[in-house]
VOBAGU-872816 format. One record per residue (C-alpha): z, y, x. Coordinates in steps of 0.02 Angstrom, whole numbers, padded with zeros to 5 digits, always signed. Each point is the difference from the previous one (the first is absolute). Layout:
BEGIN
PT       w       v       u
PT       Z       Y       X
...
***
This chain:
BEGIN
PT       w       v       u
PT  +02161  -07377  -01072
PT  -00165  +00036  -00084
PT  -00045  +00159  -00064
PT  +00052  +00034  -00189
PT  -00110  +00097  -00140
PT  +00063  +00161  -00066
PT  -00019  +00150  -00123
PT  -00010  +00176  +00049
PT  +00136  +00103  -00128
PT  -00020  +00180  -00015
PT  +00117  +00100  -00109
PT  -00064  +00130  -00115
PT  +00028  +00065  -00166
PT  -00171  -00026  -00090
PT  -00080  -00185  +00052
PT  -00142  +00017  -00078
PT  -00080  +00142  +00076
PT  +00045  -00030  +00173
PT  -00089  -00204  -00031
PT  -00144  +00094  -00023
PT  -00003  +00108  +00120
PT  +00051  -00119  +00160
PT  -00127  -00126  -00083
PT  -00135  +00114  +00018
PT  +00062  +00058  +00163
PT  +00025  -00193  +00080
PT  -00155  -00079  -00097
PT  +00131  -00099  -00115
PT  -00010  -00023  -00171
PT  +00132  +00000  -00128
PT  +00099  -00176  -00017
PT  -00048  -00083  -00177
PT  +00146  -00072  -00068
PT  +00054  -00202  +00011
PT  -00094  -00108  -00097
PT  +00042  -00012  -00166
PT  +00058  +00173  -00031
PT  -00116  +00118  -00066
PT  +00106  +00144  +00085
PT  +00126  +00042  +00140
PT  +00125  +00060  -00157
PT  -00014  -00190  -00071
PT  +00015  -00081  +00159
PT  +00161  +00105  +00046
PT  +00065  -00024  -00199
PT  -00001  -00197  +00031
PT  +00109  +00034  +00161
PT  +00125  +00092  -00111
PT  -00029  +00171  +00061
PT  +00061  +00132  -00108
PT  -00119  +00093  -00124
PT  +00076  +00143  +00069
PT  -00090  -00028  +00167
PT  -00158  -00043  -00061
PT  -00166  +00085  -00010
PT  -00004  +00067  +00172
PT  -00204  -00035  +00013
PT  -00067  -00103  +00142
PT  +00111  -00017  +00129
PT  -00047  -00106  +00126
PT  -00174  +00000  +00120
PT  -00049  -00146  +00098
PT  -00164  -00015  +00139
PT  -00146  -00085  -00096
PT  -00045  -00098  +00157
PT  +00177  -00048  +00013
PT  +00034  +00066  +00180
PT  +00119  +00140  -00036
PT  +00165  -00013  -00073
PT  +00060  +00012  -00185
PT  +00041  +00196  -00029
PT  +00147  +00029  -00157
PT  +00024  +00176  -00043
PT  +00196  -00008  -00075
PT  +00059  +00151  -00077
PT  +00147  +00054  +00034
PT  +00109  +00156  -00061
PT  -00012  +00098  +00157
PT  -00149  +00105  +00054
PT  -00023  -00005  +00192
PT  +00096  +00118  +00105
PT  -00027  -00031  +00189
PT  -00130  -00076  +00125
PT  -00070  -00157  -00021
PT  +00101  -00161  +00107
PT  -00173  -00089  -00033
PT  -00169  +00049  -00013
PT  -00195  -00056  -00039
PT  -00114  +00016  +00165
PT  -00170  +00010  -00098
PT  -00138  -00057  +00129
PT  -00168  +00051  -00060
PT  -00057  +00069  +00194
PT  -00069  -00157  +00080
PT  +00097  -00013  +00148
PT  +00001  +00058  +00180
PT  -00170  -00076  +00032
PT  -00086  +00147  -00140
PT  -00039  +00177  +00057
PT  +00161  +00120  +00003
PT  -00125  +00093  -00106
PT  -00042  -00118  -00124
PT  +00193  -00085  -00013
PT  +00018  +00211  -00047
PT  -00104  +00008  -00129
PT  +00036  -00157  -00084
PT  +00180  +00040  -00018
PT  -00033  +00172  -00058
PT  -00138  -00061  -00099
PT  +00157  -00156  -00092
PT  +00131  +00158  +00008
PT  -00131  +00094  -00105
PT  -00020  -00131  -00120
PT  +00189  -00029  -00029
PT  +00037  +00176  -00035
PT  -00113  +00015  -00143
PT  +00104  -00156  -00050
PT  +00168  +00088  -00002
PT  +00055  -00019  +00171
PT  +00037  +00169  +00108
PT  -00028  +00017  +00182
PT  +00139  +00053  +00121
PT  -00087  +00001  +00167
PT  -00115  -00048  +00129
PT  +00071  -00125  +00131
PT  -00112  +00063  +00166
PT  +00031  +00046  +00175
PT  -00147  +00073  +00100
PT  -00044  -00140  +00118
PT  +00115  -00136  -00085
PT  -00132  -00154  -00072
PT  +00076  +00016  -00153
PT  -00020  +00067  -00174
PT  +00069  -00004  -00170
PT  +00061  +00082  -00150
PT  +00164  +00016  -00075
PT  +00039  -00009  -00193
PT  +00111  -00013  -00151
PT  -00041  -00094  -00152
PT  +00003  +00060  -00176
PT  +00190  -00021  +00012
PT  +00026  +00067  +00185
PT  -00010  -00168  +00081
PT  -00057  +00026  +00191
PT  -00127  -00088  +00054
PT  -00138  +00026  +00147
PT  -00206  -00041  +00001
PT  -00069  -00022  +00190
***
């Protein structure tokens, strides 16, 4: 079998916001709508979506080098309630071949920039004498996620 593409769905209960935030957190931009609809709203009108669940904002993020996968933010009634199943592994460090040191201060230095983005940090992820370093976060909406 060959490998298949695939979106990455992440409930939530305002799209918008979130795009932007994991768009300027990944380096992705916000997906432009199909051609020949001036907007996401007309596009999902000529599907026969409801009015009623229109006008959510952008929605959708996608890699602008087309590496990454699609990213949909769905709303959904709900707000989030327990731990994370699935989570983002942000690598900004360089790898096991960099400095402990510098891996350190490039995480910090990405966990930094996040949180003045909206996202909160909930820990550092380091053992004395483990080769190994990251952060761990939530999102705007509480979505876990780690930067090493």
């Amino acid at each position: 079998m060959s490998s298949v593409s695939f979106q990455l769905v992440i409930d939530c209960t305002d799209p918008e916001p979130l795009a932007r935030f994991w768009a300027a957190a990944l380096g992705y931009q916000l997906e432009p709508p199909p051609d020949g609809f001036s907007s996401w709203d007309a596009y999902r009108r000529d599907l026969g979506v409801p009015e009623e669940e229109l006008g959510q904002g952008a929605d959708c993020i996608v890699d602008p080098g087309g590496r990454g996968p699609r990213i949909w933010f769905q709303v959904v009634p709900e707000r989030k309630a327990v731990k994370n199943r699935l989570h983002l592994d942000i690598g900004v460090s360089g790898g096991r071949e960099v400095a402990l040191h510098t891996r350190r201060q490039r995480v910090d230095t990405e966990a930094s920039r996040l949180a003045e983005l909206g996202a909160v940090r909930v820990a550092v992820l380091y053992t004395e004498g483990l080769d190994h370093y990251a952060v761990a976060m939530k999102d705007p909406e509480g979505n876990e996620f780690d930067i090493n």
